[in-house]
PATOR-615057 format. One record per residue: residue in three letters; residue number from 1; x, y, z of N, C-alpha, C in turn. Coordinates in Angstrom, 3 decimals. Layout:
<sites>
   resn   resi      neast     nnorth        nup     caeast    canorth       caup      ceast     cnorth        cup
    ALA    NUM          X          Y          Z          X          Y          Z          X          Y          Z
...
</sites>
This chain:
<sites>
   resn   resi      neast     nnorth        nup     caeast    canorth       caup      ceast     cnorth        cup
    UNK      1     15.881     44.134    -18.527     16.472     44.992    -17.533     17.883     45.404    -17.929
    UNK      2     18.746     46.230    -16.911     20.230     46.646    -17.324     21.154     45.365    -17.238
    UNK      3     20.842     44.344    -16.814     21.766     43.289    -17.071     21.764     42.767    -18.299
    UNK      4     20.472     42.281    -18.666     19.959     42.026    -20.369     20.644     43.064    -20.941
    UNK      5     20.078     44.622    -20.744     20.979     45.197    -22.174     22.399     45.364    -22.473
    UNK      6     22.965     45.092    -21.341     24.309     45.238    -20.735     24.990     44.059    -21.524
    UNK      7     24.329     43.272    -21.330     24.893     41.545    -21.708     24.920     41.754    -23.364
    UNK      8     23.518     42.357    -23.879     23.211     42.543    -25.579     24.225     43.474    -26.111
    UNK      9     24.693     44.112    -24.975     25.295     45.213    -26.039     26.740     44.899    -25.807
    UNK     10     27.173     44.269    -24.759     28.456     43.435    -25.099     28.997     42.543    -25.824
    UNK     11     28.077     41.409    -25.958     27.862     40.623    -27.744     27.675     41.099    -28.704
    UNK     12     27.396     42.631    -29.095     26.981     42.931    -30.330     28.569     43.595    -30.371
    UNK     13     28.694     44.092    -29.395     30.120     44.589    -29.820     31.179     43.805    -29.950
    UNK     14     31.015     42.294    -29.798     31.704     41.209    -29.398     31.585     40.376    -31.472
    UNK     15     30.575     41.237    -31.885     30.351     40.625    -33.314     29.481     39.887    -33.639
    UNK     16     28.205     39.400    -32.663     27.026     38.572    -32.416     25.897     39.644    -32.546
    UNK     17     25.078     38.386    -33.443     23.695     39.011    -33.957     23.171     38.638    -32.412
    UNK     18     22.140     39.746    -32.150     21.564     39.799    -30.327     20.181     40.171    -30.338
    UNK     19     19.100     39.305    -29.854     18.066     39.380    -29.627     17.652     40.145    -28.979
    UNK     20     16.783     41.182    -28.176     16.580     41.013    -26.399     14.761     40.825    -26.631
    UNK     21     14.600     40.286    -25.739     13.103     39.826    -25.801     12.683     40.636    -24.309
    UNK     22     11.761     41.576    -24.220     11.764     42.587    -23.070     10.003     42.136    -23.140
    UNK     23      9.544     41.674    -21.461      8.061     41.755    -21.747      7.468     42.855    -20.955
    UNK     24      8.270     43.879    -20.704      7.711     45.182    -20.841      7.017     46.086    -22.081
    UNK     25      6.369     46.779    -21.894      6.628     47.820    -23.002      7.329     48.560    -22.770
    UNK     26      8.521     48.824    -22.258      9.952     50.052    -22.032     10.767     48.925    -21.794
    UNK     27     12.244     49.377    -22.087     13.193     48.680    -21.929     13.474     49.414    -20.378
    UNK     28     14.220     48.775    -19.188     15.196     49.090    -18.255     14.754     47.793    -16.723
    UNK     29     14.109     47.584    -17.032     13.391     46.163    -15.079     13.060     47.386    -14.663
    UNK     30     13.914     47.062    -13.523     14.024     47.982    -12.273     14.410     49.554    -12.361
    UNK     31     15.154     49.571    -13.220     15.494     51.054    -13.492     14.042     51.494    -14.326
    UNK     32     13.519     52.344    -13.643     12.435     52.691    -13.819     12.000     54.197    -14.056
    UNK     33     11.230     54.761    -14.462     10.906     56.374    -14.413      9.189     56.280    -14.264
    UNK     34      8.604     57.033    -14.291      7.128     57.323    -13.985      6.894     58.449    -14.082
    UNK     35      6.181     59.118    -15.469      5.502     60.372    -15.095      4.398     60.788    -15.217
    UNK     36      3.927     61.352    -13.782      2.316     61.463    -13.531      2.617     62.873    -13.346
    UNK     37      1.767     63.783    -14.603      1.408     64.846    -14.553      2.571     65.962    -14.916
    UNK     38      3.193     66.750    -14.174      4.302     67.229    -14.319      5.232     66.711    -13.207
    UNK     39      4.926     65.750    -13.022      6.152     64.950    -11.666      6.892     63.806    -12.480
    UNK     40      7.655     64.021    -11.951      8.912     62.850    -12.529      9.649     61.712    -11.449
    UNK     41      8.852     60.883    -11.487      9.767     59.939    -10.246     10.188     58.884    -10.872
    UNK     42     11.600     58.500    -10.119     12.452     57.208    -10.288     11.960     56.095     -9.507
    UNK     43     10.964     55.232     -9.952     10.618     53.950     -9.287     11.548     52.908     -9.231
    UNK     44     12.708     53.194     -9.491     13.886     51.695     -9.305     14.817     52.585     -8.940
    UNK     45     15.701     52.499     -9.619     17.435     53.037     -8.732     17.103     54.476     -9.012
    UNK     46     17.361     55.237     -7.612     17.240     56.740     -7.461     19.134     57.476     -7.965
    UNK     47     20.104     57.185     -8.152     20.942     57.142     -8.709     21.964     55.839     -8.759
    UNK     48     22.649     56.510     -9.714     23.959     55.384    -10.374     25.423     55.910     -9.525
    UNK     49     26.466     54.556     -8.843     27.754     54.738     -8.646     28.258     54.009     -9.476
    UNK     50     28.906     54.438    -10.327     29.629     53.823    -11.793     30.679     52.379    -10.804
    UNK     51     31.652     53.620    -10.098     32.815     52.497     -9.015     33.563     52.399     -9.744
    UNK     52     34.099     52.634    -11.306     34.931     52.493    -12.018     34.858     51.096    -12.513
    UNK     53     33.605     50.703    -12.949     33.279     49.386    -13.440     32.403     49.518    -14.624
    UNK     54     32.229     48.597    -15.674     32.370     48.615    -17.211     31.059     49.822    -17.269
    UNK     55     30.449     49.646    -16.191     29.010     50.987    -16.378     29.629     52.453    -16.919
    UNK     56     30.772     52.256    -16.051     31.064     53.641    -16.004     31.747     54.205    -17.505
    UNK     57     32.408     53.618    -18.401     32.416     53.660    -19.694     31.521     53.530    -20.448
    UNK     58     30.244     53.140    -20.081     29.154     53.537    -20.686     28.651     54.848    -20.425
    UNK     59     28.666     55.377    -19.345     27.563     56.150    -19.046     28.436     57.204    -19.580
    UNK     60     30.226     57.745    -19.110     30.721     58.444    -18.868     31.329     58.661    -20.668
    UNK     61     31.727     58.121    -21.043     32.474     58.016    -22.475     31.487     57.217    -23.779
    UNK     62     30.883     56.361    -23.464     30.317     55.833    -25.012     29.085     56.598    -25.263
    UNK     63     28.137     56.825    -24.004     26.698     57.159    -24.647     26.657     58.446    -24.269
    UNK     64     25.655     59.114    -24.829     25.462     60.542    -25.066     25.086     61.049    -23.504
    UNK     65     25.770     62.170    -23.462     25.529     62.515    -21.711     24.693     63.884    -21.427
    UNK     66     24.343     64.095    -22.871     23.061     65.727    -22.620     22.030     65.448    -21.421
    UNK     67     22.030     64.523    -21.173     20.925     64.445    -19.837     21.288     63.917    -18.547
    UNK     68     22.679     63.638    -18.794     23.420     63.092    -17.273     23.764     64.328    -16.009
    UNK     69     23.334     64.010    -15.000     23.436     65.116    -14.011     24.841     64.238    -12.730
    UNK     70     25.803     64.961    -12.575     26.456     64.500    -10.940     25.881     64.747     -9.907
    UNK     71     25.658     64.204     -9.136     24.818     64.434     -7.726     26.334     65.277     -6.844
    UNK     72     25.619     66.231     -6.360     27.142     66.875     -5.974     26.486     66.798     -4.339
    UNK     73     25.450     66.650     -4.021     25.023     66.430     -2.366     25.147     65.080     -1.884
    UNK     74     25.062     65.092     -0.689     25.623     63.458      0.321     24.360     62.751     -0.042
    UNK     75     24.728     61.056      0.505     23.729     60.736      0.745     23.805     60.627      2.232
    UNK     76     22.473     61.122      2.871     22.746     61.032      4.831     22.135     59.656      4.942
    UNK     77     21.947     59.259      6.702     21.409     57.870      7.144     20.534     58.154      7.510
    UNK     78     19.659     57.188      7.806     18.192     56.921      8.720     18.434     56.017      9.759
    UNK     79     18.754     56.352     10.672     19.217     55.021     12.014     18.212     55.472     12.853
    UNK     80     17.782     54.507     13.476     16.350     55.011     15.102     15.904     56.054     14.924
    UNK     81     15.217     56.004     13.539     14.240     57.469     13.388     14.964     58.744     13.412
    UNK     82     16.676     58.958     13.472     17.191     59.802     13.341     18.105     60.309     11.900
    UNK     83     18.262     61.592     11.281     18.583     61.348     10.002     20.252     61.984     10.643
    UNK     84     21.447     61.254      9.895     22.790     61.271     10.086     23.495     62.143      8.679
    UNK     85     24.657     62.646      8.736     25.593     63.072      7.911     26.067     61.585      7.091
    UNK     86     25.434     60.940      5.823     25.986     59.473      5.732     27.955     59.484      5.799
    UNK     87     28.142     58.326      5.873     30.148     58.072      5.995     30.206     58.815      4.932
    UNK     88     31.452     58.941      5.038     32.561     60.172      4.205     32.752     59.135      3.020
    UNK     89     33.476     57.977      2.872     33.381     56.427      1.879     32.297     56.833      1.485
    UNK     90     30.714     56.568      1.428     29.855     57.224      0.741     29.717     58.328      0.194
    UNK     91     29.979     59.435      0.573     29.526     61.015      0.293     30.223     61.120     -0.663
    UNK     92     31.838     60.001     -0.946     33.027     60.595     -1.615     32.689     59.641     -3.291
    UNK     93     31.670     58.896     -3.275     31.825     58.067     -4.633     30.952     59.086     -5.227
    UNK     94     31.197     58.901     -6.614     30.807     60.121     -7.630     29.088     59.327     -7.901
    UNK     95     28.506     59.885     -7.826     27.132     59.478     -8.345     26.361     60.304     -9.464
    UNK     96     25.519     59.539     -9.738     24.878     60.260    -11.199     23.513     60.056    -11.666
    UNK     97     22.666     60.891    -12.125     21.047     60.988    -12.418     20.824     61.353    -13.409
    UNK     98     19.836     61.313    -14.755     19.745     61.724    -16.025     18.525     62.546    -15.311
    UNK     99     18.927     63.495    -16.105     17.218     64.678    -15.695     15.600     64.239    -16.550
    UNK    100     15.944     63.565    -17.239     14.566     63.092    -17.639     14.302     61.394    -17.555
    UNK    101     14.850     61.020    -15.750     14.482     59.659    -15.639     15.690     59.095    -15.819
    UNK    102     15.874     58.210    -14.849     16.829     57.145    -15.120     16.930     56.222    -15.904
    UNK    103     15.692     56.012    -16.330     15.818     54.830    -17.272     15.831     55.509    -19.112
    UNK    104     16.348     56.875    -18.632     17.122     57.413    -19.567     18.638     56.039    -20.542
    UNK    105     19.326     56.101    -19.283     20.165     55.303    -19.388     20.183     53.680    -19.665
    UNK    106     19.084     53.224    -19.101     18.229     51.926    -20.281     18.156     51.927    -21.819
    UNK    107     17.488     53.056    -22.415     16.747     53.638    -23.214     18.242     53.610    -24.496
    UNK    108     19.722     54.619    -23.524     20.267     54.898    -24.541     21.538     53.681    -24.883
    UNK    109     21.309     52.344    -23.528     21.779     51.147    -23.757     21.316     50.395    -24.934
    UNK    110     20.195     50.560    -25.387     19.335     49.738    -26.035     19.125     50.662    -27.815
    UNK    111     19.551     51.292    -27.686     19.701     52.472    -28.777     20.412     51.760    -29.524
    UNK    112     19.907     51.371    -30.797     20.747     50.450    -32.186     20.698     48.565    -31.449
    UNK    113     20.171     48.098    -30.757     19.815     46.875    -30.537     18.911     46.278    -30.808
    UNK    114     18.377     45.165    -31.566     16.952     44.686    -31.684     16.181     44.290    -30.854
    UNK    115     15.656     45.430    -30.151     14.750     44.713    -28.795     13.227     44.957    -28.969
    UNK    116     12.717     43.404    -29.183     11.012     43.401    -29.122     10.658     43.287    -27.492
    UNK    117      9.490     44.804    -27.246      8.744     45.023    -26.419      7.887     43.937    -26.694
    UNK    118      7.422     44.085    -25.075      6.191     43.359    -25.184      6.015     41.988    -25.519
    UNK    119      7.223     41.184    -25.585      7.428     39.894    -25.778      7.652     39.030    -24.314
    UNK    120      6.267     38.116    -24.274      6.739     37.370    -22.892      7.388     36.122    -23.130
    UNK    121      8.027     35.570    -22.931      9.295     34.562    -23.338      8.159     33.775    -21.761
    UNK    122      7.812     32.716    -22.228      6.948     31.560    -21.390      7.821     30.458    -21.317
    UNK    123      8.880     30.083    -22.504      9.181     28.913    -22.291     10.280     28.935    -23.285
    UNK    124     11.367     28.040    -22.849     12.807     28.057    -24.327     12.656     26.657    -24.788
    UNK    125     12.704     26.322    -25.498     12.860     24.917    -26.222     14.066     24.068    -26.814
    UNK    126     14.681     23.640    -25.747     16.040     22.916    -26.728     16.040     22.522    -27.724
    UNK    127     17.325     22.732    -28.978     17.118     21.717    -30.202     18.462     21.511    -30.639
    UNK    128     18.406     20.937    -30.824     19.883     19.308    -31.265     21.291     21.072    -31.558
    UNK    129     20.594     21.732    -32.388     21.680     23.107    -32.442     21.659     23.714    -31.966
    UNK    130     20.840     24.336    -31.052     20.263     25.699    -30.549     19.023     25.282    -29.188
    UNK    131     18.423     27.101    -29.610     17.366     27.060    -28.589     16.151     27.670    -29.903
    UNK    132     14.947     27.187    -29.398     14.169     28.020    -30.002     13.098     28.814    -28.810
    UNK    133     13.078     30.106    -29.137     12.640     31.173    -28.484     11.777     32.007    -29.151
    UNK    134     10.682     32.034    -28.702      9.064     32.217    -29.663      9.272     32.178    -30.671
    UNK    135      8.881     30.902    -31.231      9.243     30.469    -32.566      9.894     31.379    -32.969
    UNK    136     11.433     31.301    -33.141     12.647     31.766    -33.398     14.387     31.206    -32.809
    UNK    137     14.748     30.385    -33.764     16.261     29.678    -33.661     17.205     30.687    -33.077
    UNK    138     17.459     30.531    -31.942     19.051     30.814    -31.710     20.488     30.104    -30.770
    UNK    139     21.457     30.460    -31.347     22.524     29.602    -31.176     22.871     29.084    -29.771
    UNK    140     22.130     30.626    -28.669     22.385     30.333    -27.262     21.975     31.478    -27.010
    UNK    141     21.669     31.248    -25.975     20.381     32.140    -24.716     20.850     32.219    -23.461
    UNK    142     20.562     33.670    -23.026     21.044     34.614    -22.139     19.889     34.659    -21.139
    UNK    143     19.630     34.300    -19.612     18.575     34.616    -19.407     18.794     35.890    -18.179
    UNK    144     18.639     37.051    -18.086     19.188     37.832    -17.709     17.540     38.437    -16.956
    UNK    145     16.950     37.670    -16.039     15.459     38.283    -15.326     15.824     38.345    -13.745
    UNK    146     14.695     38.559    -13.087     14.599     38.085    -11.704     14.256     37.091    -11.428
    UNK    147     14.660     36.146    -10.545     14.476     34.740    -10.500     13.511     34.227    -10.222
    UNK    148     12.441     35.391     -9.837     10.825     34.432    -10.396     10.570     34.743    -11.653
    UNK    149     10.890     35.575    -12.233     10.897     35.430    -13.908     11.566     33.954    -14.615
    UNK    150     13.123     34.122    -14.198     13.916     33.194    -14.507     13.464     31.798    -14.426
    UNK    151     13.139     31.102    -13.197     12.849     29.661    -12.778     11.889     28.906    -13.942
    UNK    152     10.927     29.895    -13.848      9.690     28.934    -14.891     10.482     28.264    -16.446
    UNK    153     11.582     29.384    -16.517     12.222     29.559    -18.213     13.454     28.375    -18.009
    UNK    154     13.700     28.213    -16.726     14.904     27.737    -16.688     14.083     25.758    -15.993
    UNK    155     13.490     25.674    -15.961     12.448     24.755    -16.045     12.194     24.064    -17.313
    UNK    156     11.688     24.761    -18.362     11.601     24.991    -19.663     12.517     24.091    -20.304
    UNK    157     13.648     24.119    -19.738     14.831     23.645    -20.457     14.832     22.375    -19.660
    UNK    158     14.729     22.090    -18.956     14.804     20.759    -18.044     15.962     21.002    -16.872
    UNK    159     16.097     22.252    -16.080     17.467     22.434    -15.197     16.351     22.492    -13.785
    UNK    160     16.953     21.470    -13.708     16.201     21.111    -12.363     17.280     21.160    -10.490
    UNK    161     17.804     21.871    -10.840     18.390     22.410     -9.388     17.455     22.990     -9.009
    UNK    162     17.697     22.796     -7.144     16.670     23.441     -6.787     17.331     25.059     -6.669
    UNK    163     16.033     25.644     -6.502     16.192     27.280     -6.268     15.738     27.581     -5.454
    UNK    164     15.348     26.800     -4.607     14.001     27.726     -3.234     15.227     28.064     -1.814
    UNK    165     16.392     27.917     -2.221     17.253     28.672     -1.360     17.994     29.875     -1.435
    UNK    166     17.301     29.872     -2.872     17.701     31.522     -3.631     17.276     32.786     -2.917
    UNK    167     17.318     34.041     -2.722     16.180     34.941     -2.235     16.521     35.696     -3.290
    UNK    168     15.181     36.732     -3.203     14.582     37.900     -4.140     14.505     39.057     -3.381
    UNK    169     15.188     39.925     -3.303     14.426     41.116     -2.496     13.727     42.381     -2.896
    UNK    170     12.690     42.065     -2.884     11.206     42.819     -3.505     11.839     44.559     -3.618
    UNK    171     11.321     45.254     -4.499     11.882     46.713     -4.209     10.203     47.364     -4.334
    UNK    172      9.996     47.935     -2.933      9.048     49.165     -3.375      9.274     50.415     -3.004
    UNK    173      8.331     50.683     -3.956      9.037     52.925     -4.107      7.687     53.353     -4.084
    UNK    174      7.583     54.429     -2.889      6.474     55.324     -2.516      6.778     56.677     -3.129
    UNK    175      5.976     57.298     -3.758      6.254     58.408     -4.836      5.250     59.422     -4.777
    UNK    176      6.079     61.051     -4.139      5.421     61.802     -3.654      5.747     63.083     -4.520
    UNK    177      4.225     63.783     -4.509      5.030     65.119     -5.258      4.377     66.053     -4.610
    UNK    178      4.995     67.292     -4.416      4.948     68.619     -4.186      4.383     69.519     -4.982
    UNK    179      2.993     69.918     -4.366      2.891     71.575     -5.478      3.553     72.716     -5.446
    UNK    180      4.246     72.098     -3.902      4.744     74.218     -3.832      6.383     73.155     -3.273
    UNK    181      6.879     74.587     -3.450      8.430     74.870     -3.490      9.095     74.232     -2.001
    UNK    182      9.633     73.159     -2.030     10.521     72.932     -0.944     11.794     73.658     -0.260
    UNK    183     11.908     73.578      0.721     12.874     73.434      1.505     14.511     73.216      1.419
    UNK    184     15.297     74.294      1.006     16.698     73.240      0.426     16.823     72.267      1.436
    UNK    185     17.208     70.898      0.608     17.920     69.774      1.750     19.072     70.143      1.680
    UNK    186     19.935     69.552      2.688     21.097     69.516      2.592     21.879     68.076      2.153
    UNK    187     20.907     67.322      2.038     21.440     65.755      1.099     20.522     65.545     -0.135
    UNK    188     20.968     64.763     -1.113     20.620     64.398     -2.216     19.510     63.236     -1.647
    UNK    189     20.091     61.907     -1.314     18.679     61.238     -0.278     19.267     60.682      0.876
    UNK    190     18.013     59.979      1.323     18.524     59.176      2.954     18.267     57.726      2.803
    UNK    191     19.109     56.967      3.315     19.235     55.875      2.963     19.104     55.097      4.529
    UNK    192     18.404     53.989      4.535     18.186     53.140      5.977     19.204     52.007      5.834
    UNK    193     20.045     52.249      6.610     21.258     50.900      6.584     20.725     50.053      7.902
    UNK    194     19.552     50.123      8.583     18.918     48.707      9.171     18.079     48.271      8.849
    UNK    195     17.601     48.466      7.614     16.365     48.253      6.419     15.282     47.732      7.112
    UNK    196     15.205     48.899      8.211     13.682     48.129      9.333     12.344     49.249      8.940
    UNK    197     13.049     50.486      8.585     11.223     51.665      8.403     11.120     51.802      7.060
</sites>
C-alpha cells in the first residue's frame, strides 16, 4: 500500500537496499483504480489533501505530474438525507486526482523500487542477524499492512501483545457508471460526516 511505498522510498533515499513484497498484483492497498469497459472508478481514496505533509513533495515537486488534476469544486455534506455547501476549512484545502486513476500515484511511488507482485509474505522468521522473508535475509523489516494482514506476520515473530482492542475500518466503494451525459454538479463529491447512510 502507500505507507509501504512511502516507507521504501524513504530508505532508498536514505541509502538502503529496499525490498517491498506486495501480495497484490498492482502496487497501491487501498488506493485503488478499476476499469470496467470505458469507466474509470477510484475504489479507495476518491482524492488526495497533500496538508503540506511529506506527500505533498511527492506528488507536487518529485514525481511526474502529466496526469495530476486540482479539484477546483467543494466537497458538500450529507447530513439527514440532506446534501449541504461542505465548511469553508474544507472547500479551502487544495485537493488532487490523477486522470487515469489514483493509484496513478502508487504506480509512480514505486517507479525505480524493487517491488515483487504477487508475493504473499505468510510468515517472517527471526535470525541471530536479521529476518528471513520468503527465503530471503534481511537486516530489518517494515511491516506496513492492515492489521488483519499485519497480526498473523507479527505473530510469526513471537509479539504477542494483544491486538483485539485495535479496530479496522472496512472501506466499501459502490461504483456506478453513466451512458449518457450528466448533469453539471456543483461539488466535486459528498461526504457523510455521521457515517450512518
Amino acid at each position: 500500500g502507500l505507507a509501504g511505498l512511502a516507507a521504501a522510498k524513504t530508505l532508498t533515499e536514505g541509502g538502503a537496499e529496499v525490498v517491498v513484497f506486495e501480495r497484490r498484483s498492482s502496487v497501491g492497498g487501498r488506493i485503488a483504480s478499476e476499469r470496467i469497459g470505458n469507466y474509470l472508478f477510484d475504489t479507495g481514496a476518491k482524492s488526495f489533501a497533500p496538508r503540506g505533509l511529506s506527500i505533498q513533495h511527492y506528488m507536487l515537486e518529485s514525481l511526474d505530474r502529466t496526469e495530476l488534476v486540482e479539484v477546483t469544486k467543494p466537497i458538500y455534506s450529507h447530513t439527514s438525507l440532506h446534501v449541504f455547501a461542505g465548511s469553508m476549512a474544507h472547500a479551502r484545502v487544495p485537493r488532487f486526482t490523477y486522470l487515469s486513476g489514483n493509484d496513478c500515484f502508487a504506480r509512480l511511488l514505486a517507479n525505480g523500487l524493487d517491488v515483487r507482485l504477487g508475493a504473499n509474505v505468510e510468515g517472517i522468521e527471526r535470525q541471530n542477524d536479521g529476518y528471513l522473508v520468503m527465503n530471503e535475509h534481511f537486516d530489518a523489516v517494515v511491516i506496513a499492512s492492515s492489521l488483519p494482514q499485519a497480526e498473523p506476520l507479527l505473530w510469526s515473530l513471537g509479539e504477542t501483545r494483544p491486538l483485539a482492542n485495535s479496530s479496522y475500518r472496512s472501506c466499501i466503494s459502490m461504483m456506478l457508471g453513466f451512458a449518457s451525459e450528466l448533469p453539471e454538479q456543483k461539488y466535486h463529491a459528498i461526504v457523510d460526516p455521521e457515517q450512518m447512510h
